[in-house]
C-alpha positions in Angstrom: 123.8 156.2 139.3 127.2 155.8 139.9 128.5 156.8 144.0 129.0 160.7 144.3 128.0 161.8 140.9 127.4 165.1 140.6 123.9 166.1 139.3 121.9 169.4 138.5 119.5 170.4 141.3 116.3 172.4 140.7 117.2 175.5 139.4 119.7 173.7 137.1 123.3 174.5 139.3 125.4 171.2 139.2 125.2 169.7 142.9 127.7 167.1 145.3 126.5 164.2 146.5 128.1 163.7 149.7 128.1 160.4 151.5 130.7 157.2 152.4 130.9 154.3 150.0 128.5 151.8 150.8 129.3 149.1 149.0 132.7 148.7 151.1 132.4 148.6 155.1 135.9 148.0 156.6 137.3 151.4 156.6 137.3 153.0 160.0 138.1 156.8 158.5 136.7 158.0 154.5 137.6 161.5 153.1 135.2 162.3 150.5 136.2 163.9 147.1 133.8 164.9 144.1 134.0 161.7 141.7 136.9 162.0 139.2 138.8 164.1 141.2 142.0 162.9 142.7 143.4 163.3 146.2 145.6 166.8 146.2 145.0 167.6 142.2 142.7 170.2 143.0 141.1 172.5 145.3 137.2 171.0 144.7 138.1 168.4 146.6 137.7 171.0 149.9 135.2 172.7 148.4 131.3 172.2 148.6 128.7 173.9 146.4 125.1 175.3 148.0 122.5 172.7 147.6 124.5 169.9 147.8 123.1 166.3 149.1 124.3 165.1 152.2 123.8 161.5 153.4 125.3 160.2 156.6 124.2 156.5 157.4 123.3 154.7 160.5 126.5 153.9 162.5 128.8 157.4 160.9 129.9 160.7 161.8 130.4 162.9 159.1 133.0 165.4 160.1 132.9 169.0 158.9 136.4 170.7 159.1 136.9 174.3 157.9 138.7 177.5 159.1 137.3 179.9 161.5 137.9 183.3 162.4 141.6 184.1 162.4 142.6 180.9 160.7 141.8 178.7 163.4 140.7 175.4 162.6 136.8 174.6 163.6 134.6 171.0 163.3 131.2 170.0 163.3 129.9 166.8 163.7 126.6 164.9 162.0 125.7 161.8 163.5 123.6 159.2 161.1 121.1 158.7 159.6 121.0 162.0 158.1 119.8 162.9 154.4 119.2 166.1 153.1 120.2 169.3 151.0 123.1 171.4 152.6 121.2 174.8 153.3 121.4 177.4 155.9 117.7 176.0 157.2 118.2 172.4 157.0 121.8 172.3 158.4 121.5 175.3 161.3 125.0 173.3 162.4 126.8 174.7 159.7 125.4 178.3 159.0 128.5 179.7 160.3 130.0 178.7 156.9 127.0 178.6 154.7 125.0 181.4 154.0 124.8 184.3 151.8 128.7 185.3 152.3 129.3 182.3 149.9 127.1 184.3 147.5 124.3 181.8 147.5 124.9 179.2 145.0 129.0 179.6 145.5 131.1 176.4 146.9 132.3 177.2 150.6 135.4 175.7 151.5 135.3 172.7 154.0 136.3 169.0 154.4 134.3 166.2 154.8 135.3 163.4 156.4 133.5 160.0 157.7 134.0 157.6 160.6 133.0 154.4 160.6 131.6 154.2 164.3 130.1 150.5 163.5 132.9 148.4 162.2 135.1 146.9 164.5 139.1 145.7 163.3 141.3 143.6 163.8 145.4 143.6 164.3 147.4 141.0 165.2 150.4 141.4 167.0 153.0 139.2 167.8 155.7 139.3 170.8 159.5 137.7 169.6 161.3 135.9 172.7 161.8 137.4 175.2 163.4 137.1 178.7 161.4 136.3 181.7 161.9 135.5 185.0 160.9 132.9 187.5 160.9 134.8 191.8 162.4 131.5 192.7 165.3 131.4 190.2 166.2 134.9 189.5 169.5 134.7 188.0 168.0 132.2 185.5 166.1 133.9 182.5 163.4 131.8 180.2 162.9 132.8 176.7 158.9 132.8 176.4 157.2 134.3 173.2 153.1 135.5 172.9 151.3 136.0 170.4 147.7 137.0 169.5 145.0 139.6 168.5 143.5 142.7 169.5 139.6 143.8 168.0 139.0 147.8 168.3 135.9 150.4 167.3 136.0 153.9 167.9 133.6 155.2 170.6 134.7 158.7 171.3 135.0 160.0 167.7 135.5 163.7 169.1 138.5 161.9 171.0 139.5 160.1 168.1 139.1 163.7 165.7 141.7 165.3 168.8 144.4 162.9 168.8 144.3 161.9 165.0 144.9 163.7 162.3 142.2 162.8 159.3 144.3 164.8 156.9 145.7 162.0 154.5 144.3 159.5 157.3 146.4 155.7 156.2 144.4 152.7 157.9 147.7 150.6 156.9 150.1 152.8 159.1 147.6 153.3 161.8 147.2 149.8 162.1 151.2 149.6 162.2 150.9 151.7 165.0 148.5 150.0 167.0 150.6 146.5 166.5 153.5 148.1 168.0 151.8 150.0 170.7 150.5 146.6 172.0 153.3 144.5 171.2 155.6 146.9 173.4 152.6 147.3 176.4 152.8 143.3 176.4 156.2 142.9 176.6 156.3 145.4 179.5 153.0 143.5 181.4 154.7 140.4 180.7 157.8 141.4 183.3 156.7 141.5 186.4 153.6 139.0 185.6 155.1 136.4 187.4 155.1 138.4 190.6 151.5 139.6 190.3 150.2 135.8 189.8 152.5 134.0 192.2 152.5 130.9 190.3 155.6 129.0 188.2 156.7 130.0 185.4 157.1 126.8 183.8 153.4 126.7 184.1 152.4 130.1 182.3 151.2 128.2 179.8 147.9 126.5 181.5 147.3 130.3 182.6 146.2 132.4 179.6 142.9 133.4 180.9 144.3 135.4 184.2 146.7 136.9 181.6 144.2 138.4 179.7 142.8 139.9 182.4 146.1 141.7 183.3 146.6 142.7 180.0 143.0 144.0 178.9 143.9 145.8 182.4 147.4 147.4 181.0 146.3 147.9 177.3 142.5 149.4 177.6 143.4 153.0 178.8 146.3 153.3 177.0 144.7 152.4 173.5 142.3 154.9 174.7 144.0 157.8 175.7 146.6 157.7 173.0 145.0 156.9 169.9 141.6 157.2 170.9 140.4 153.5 170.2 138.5 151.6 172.3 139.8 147.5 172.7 136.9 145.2 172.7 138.3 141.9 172.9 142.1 140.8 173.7 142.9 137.1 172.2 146.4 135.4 173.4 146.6 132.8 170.8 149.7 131.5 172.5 152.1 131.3 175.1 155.5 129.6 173.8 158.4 128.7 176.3 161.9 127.7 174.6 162.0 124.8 176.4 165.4 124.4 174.9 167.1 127.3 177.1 169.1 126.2 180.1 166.7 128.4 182.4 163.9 126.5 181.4 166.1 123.0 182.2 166.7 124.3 185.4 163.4 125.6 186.2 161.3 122.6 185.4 163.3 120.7 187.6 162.9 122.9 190.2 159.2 123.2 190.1 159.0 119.2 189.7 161.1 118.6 193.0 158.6 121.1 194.8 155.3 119.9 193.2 156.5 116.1 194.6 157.3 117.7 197.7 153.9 119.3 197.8 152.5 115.9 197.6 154.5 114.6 200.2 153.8 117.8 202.4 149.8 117.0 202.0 149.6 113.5 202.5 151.6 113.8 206.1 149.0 117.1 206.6 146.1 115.0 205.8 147.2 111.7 208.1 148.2 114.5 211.1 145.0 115.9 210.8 143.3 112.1 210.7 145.1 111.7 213.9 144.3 114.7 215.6 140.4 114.3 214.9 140.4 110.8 216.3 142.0 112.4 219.5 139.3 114.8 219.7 137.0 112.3 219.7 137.4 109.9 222.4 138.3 113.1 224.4 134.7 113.6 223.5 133.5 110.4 224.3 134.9 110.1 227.5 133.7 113.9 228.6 130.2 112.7 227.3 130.5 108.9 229.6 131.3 111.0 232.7 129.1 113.2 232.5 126.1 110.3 232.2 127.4 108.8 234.9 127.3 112.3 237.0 123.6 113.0 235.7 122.5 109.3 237.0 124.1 109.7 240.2 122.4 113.0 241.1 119.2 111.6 239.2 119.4 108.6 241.8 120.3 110.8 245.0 117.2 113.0 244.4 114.9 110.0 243.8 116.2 108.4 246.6 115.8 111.8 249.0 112.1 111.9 247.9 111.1 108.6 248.8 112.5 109.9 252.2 110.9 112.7 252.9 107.3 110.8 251.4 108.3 108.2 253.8 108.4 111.1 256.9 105.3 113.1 255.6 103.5 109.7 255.9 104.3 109.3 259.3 103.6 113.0 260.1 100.1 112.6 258.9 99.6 109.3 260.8 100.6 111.1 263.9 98.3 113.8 262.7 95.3 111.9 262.2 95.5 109.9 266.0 96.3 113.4 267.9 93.2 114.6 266.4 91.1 111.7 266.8 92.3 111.6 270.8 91.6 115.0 270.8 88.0 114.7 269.8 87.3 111.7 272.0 89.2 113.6 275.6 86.6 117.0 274.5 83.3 114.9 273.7 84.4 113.3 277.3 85.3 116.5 278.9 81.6 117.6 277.9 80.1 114.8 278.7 81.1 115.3 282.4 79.8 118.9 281.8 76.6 117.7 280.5 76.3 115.2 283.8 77.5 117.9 285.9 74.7 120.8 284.7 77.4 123.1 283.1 79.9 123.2 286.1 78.3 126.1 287.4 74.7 125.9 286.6 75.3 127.1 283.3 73.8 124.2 281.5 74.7 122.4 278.8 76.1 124.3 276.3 76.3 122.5 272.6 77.9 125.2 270.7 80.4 125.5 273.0 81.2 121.4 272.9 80.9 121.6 269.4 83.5 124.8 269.3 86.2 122.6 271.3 85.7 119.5 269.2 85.9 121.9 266.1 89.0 124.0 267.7 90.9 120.0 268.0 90.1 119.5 264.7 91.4 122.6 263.2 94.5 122.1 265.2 95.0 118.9 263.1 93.8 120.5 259.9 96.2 122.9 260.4 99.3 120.4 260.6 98.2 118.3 257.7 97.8 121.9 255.9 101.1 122.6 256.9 102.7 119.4 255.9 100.4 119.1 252.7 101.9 122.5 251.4 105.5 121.1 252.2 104.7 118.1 250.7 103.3 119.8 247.3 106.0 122.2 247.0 108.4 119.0 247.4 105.8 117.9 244.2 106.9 121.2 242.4 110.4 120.8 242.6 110.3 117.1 242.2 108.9 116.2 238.4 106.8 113.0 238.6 106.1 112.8 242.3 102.2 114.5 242.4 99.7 112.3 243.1 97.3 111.8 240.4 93.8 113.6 240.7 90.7 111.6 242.6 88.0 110.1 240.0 85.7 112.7 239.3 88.0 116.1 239.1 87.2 116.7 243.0 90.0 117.2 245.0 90.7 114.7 248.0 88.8 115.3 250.7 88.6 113.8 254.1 85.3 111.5 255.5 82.4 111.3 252.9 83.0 112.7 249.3 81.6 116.4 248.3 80.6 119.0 250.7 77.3 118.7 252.7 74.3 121.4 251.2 74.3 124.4 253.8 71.6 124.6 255.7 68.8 127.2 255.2 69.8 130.7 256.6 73.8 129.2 258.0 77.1 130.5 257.5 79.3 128.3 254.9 80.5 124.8 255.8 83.7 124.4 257.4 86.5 123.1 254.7 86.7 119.4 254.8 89.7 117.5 256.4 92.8 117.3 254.3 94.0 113.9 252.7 96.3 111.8 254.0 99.6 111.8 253.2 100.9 109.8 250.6 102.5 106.1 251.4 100.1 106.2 255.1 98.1 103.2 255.8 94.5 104.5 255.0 91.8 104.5 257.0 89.2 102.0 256.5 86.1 103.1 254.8 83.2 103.5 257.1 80.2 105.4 257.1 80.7 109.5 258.0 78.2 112.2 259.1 77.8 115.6 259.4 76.0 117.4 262.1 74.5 120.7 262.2 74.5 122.4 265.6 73.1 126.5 265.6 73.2 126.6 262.6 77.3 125.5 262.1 78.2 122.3 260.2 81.0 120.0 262.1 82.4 116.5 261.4 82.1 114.6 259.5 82.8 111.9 262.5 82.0 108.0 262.3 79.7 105.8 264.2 81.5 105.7 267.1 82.0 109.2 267.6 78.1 109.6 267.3 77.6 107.1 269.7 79.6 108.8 272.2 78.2 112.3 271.5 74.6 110.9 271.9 75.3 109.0 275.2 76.7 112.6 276.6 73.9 114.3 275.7 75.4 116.4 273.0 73.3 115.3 269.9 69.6 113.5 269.7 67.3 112.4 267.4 66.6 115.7 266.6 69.8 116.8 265.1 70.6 117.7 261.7 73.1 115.3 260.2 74.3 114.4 256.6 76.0 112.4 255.0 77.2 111.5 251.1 74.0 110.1 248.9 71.7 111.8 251.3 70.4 114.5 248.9 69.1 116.8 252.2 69.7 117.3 255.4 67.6 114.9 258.4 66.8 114.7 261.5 69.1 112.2 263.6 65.9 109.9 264.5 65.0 109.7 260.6 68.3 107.7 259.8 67.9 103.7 260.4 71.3 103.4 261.3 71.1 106.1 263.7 68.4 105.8 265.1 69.6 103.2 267.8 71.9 105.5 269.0 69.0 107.6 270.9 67.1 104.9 272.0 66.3 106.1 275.8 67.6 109.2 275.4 66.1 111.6 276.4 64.5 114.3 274.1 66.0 118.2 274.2 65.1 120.5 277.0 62.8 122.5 275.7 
């Protein structure tokens, strides 16, 4: 069946079928007309009968135009796909206009019009020379000609309905328009492009893509607000200069002269700045030689100041350790004569008391070694590298025999032991060191000699409690080989 032939429907009344060509696709805007009529011969043309098929394909708008109340001019739009008979229940869009004032089966009076909403088209425009102007030679016009093409579609058909008339709608002149509207909106861009992309003119060839960009800026909304097309794509096929024009002459020479001196301007930049670095840096490496030398001076004055003061806390606890030990010989004398004398009063001999005064020397000179000790570990603290390693074992340093005696059944706790000796003093030489328990108080630990003094006065015997390190209890004085020789003749306790 031939396009848009009419045929009978079911009850026999001849019907329209109403729909675009198909068989054609680059028309942006299609009037329909019954087939065989021509354009303005006669009035069916505007006229559509009850029943008729309507087909609106994917990508259209069928436009509905008809007069209103009063004359004024009304529109309805179908967007596609759409198929079916033109009735007031299958197109509720149009019952204004069809219905039973049009006497059922009667043609109402309306045009039809379709718009291609998926083809996109094409004009090419073209821009004659023209003058432009470089900022740096002003008075100097170049003659510079564009050319290229502009692809459009129609997104806003009710837009496009508003600002065009579809009456006698001519693709031909509407492209003409389009041409001239772009090829006068380029011309005009064009102008003052110069200023807007700061670059030479004599150049604006190598340039086309930030062109585009300020045209498809100056051309969209105008397209759109005037005609009601929408641009899609902007091609600048060319750029053309008349290099023959004395204002190009001029200009290229003026933009070669700079571009050398550019050159010139970037090589000096680039051997100052070469120059200026290798200043900065021996700056830096002097700054960074002096202040080595600064950090190994103060390095060596404080390495040098803590040898001292080892040196002096050495001789402190020398001094320490030889007032304590006359201190302990003049009080095991001093109650020696007490002992010999009966207690200087008839008081009698009085251990815990001699014990308490060798024990109150002692402390003295515990106390000074404490003293120094905590000066001497602070000095550690603040000195990296200067404490002295721990002894074997974990156990701290500890003066005479190593470890602490086990108390004695039913006694108050041992007395601390004896602090080390400082570091860098000559040490002692090792000799054998006991403990003695006197009413029920630990004291010592004090050598051989000392023993053998306090056993000639009296103040221990063979019946003391002593200890020493390896001894895994307390004895008695007389148990000890090596001790017992010191009470021989002596003799035993009062009882």
């Amino acid at each position: 069946m031939a396009f848009g032939k009419n045929k009978p429907n079911k009850g026999g009344v001849w019907a329209d079928m109403i729909m675009s060509p198909e068989q054609n696709r680059d028309w942006l805007i299609y009037k329909w007309r019954p087939e065989g009529e021509e354009a303005g011969k006669t009035n069916r043309e505007n006229s559509i009968r009850y029943s008729s098929n309507l087909t609106v394909r994917d990508g259209e708008v069928a436009v509905f135009q008809y007069a209103g109340k009063g004359g004024s001019g009304n529109q309805d739009y179908i967007e596609g796909y759409y198929s079916n008979t033109i009735k007031t229940a299958n197109l509720p869009i149009l019952a204004s206009i069809v219905g039973a004032a049009f006497g059922g089966g009667s043609p109402f009076a309306a045009q039809v019009y379709f718009i291609n909403m998926a083809g996109v088209n094409q004009v090419q425009f073209g821009v004659p020379y023209f003058n432009m102007f470089d900022p740096r030679l002003p008075d100097h016009p170049v003659e510079v000609a564009v050319r290229g093409t502009i692809t459009f579609r129609i997104i806003d058909y009710k837009n496009f309905v508003r600002l065009q008339s579809l009456v006698d709608f001519d693709m031909e002149k509407f492209s003409n328009q389009i041409k001239n509207a772009v090829t006068d909106n380029v011309k005009n861009s064009m102008m003052d492009i110069m200023v807007k992309l700061a670059r030479p003119l004599a150049q604006i060839e190598t340039y086309r893509r930030e062109i585009k960009t300020i045209l498809e800026g100056d051309l969209t909304p105008n397209l759109l607000n005037i005609y009601g097309i929408t641009m899609v794509d902007l091609n600048i096929a060319a750029i053309e200069i008349n290099k023959e024009c004395e204002g190009y002459q001029k200009l290229a020479k003026l933009t070669q002269v700079q571009a050398e001196t550019q050159i010139d301007l970037g090589a000096q930049g680039m051997r100052d700045q070469y120059a200026i670095n290798m200043q900065s840096n021996a700056a830096l490496a002097a700054a960074n030689v002096e202040n080595q030398a600064e950090a190994m001076r103060i390095n060596r004055e404080e390495t040098q100041y803590a040898q001292r003061m080892q040196t002096d806390l050495g001789g402190m606890e020398l001094h320490r350790l030889r007032a304590q030990e006359e201190m302990v010989k003049a009080t095991a004398a001093g109650m020696g004569n007490m002992g010999a004398g009966g207690g200087g009063g008839g008081g009698g001999f009085n251990p815990g008391a001699m014990v308490a005064g060798m024990a109150m020397g002692g402390t003295v000179g515990q106390g000074m070694a404490g003293m120094m000790g905590n000066v001497f570990n602070q000095m550690n603290q603040n000195m990296p590298g200067m404490t002295p390693p721990p002894m074997p074992g974990g156990l701290p340093p500890q003066g005479g025999p190593q470890g602490a005696p086990p108390p004695m059944p039913g006694s108050a706790p041992a007395a601390p032991p004896a602090p080390p000796p400082a570091p860098g003093a000559p040490a002692a030489p090792a000799a054998v060191q006991y403990a003695v328990a006197v009413e029920g108080q630990t004291y010592g630990p004090f050598d051989m000699n000392t023993l053998g003094q306090m056993a000639g006065a009296g103040q221990i015997n063979a019946q003391s409690m002593v200890w020493r390190e390896g001894m895994s209890e307390w004895q008695q004085a007389g148990t000890v080989p090596e001790l017992a020789q010191l009470f021989a003749g002596t003799p035993p306790p009062a009882q």
